[in-house]
N, C-alpha and C positions, 0 to 999 in steps of 0.2 A: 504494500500500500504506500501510496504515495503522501510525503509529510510535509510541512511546514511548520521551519523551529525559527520563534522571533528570539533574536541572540542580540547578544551584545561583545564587539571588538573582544573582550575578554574571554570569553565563554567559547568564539572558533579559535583561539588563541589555545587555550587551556585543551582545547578536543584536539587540535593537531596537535601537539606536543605531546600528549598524553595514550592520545592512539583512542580514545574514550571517554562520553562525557555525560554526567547523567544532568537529564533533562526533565520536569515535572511530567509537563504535556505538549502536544504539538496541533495544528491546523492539522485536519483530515475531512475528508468528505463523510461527515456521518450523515445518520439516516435526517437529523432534524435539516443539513445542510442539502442535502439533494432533495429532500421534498420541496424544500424553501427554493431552490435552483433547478429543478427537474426539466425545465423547461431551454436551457443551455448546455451548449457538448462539456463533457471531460476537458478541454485544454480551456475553455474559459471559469469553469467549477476551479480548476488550478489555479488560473489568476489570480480569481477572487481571494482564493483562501490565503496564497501569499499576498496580498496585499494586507488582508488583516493580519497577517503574520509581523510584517514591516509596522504599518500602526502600532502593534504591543510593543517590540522594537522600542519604537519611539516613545512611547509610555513607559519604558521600563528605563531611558534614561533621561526621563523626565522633562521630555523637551520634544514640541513638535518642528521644529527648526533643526534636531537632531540627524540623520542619515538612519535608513529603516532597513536592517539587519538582519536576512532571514536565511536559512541553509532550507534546501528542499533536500531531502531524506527516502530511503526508501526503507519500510518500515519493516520486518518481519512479523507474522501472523501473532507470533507468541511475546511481540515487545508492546501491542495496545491494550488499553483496558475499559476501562469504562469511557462514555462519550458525553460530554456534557457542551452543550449549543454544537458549537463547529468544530470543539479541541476532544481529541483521546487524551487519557493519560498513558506515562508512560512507562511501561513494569520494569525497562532495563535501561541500559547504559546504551548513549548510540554509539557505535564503532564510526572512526574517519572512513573508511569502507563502504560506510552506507551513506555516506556525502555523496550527492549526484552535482551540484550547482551551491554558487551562494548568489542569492540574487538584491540589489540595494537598491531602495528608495532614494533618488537626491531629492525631490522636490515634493509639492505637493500634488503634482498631477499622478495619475493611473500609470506610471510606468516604473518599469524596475529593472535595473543594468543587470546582466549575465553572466559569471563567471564562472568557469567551469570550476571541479573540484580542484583539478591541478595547475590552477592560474592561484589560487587562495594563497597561497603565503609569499608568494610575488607580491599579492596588493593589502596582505595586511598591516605591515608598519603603517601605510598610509591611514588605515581604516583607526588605526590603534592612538595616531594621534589626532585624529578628528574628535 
């Protein structure tokens, strides 16, 4: 299943370095989310959820003027747990492995930069001192 984790510069810092990083909950398509969205495909159900993924991002460093900080993940069956709105919890540690993309909010419009897993520590000093 496909994830979204709203992080912060620290948190993909601490997961590459570490090989693994535990995370509360992630963005996922749960059932409340696709009944709510039933009516658009899978690659814009993804948008949306990394976009909320970037927003908490930005709420969790207290600043909407902040860069919105999100790794897209692929989940294994036995790492989700309960769903509550849009977010699973999360039973395990996510492995860098399961890193597919990290994707960033600059602004306030609907878009978000693409970087694959192995561009990520090329452009984290940058990210680290924003």
């Amino acid at each position: 299943m496909r994830a979204y984790l709203a992080v912060l510069p620290t948190q993909i810092e601490s997961l590459l370095k570490a090989g693994s990083f535990s995370f509360n909950s992630a963005f996922a398509t749960t059932r409340l989310f696709f009944e709510e969205n039933s009516e658009v495909d899978e690659e814009e159900r993804e948008f949306e959820l990394s976009l909320l993924a970037a927003q908490e991002s930005r709420n969790l460093q207290e600043s909407d003027q902040a860069l919105g900080f999100v790794l897209a993940v692929n989940l294994t069956s036995k790492q989700s747990g309960d769903e509550s709105d849009y977010q699973v919890a999360l039973l395990s540690d996510i492995s860098w492995d399961q890193v597919d993309a990290a994707l960033i909010a600059e602004s306030d419009e609907a878009e978000l930069t693409w970087y694959a897993s192995q561009e990520i520590a090329e452009h984290l000093p940058t990210w680290l001192a924003e």
